[in-house]
C-alpha positions as CSV (number, residue, x, y, z in Angstrom):
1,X,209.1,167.3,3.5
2,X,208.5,167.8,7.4
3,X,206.1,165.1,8.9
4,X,203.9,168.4,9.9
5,X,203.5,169.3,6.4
6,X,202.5,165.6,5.1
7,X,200.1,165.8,7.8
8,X,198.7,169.0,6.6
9,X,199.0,167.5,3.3
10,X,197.3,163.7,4.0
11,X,194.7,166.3,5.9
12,X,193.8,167.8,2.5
13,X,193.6,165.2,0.6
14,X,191.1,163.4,3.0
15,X,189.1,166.8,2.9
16,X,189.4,166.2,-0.7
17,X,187.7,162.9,-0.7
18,X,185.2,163.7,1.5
19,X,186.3,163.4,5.1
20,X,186.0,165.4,8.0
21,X,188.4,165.3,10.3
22,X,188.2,165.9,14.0
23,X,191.1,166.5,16.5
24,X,190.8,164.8,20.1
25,X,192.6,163.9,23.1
26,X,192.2,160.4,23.2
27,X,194.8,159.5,25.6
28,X,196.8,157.5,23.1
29,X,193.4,155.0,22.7
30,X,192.2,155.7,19.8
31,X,191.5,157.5,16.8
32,X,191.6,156.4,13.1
33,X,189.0,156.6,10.1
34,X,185.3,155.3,10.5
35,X,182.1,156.3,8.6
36,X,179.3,157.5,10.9
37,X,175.8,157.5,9.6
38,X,177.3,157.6,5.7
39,X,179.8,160.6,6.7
40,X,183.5,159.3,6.7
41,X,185.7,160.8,9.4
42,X,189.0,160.7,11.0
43,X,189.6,161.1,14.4
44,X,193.0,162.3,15.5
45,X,194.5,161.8,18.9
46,X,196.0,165.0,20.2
47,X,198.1,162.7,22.4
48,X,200.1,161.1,19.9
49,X,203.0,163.0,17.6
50,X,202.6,164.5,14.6
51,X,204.4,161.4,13.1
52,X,201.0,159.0,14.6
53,X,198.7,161.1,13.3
54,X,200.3,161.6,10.1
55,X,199.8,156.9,10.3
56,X,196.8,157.4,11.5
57,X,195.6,159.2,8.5
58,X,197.0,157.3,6.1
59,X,195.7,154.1,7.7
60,X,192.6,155.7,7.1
61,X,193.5,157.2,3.4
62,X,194.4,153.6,2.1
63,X,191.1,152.1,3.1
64,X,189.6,154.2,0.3
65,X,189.3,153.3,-3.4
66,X,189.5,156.9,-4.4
67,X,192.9,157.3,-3.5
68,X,194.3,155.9,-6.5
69,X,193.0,158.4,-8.2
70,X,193.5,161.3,-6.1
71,X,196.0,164.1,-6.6
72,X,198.6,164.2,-4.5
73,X,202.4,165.0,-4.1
74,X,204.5,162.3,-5.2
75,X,206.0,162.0,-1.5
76,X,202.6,161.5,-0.1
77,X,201.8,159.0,-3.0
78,X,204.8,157.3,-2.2
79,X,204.5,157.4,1.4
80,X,201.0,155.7,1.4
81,X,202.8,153.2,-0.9
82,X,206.0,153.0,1.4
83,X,203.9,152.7,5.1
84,X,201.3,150.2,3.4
85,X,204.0,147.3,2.6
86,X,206.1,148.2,5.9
């Protein structure tokens, strides 16, 4: 799968779980997931590649219990595996 479309996918799932996700220019200083008066987000620099904001994400993704239980695509599953132990 293109890194664009596990993007679009790690997207959905965080919609899924309950984040909202907004898309920023940064400058390549930021970004990531944070909870903001009991709303979790994810901010994504429009600076960075599709591959950063695809880490980015799943930085964010890992930090939350739910995930395990989550429906994904096996590459994505695997992928959050893979990036975690790297």
């Amino acid at each position: 799968m293109h890194t664009v479309e596990l993007l679009d996918d790690a997207l959905g799932l965080a919609g899924q779980l309950g984040y909202r996700t907004r898309q920023v220019w940064l400058d390549g200083r930021g970004g990531g997931g944070c909870e903001i008066k009991g709303q979790k987000w994810i901010f994504l620099d429009l600076s960075l590649s599709a591959d950063e904001q695809l880490d980015q994400t799943l930085d964010a993704l890992r930090t939350d219990p739910a995930v395990a239980a989550a429906t994904m695509s096996e590459e994505l599953r695997q992928l959050l595996v893979m990036r975690k132990s790297a």
